[in-house]
N, C-alpha and C positions, 0 to 999 in steps of 0.2 A: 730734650733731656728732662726738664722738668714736666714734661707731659707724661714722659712716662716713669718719674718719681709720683705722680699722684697717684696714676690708676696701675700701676702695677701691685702692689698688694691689694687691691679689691680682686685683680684678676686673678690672684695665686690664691687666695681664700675660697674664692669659687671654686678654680679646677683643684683644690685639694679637698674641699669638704663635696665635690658633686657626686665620689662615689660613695659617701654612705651619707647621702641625703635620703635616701627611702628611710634608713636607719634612724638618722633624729626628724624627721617629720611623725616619724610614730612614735617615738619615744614623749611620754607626757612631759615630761617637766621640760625637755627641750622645746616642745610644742608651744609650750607657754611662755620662753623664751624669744622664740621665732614671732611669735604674735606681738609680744612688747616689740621688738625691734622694727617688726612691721610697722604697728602705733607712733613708733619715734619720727620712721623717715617719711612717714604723714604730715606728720606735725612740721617737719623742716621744711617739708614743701610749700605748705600752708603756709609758712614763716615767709618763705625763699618768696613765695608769689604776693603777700602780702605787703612786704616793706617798698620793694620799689617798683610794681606795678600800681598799687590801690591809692599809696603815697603821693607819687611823681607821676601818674599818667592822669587817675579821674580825678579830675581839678573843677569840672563844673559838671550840672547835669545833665548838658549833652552829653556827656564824656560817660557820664553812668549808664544813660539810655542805650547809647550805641554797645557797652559791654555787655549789657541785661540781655539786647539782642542778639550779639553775639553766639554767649552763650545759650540760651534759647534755642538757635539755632547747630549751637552743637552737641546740646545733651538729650534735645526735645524731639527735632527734627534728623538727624542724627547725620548734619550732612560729613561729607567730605573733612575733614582737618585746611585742606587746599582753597578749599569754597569760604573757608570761614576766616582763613586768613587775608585773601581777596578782598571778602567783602569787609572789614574791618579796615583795611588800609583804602579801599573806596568812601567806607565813612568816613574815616578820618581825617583824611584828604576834604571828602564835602566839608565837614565841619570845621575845618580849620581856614578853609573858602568862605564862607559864611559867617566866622565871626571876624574877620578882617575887612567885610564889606559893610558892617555897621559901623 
């Protein structure tokens, strides 16, 4: 029930504004609208991944190296989503091996 009190009005908003979306996509001032709102749920994300992954995960700098890699490997090399989640939980795992044996 409470699952669908949160995403039911995102969902009704959608299927009632999709048929005149051609209509405020060209409409300017909606346009400029649309883009701030765009800008906003950027910003949350940026917030969303910044407090309790950057916070509570990279605590030393293996923990940054293995991210840097990570990533790297998913903007650069542009593998898989699957491949990159793998290989993150194979580092992590080494590295959590590894400083429990010093």
């Amino acid at each position: 029930m409470a699952t669908i009190a949160i995403f039911l009005p995102a969902f009704l908003l959608i299927f009632g504004s999709l048929p005149f979306w051609d209509i405020l996509r060209h409409h300017a001032k909606l346009s400029g609208v649309l883009m701030s709102i765009n800008a906003a749920v950027v910003g949350i994300l940026i917030a969303a991944l910044y407090q309790p992954m950057l916070l509570s995960s990279i605590v030393t700098p293996t923990d940054f190296a293995l991210a840097v890699i990570l990533f790297t490997m998913l903007t650069y090399w542009k593998l898989p989503p699957w491949i990159i989640v793998l290989a993150g939980a194979t580092g992590g795992l080494i590295t959590s091996t590894l400083s429990f044996s010093f």
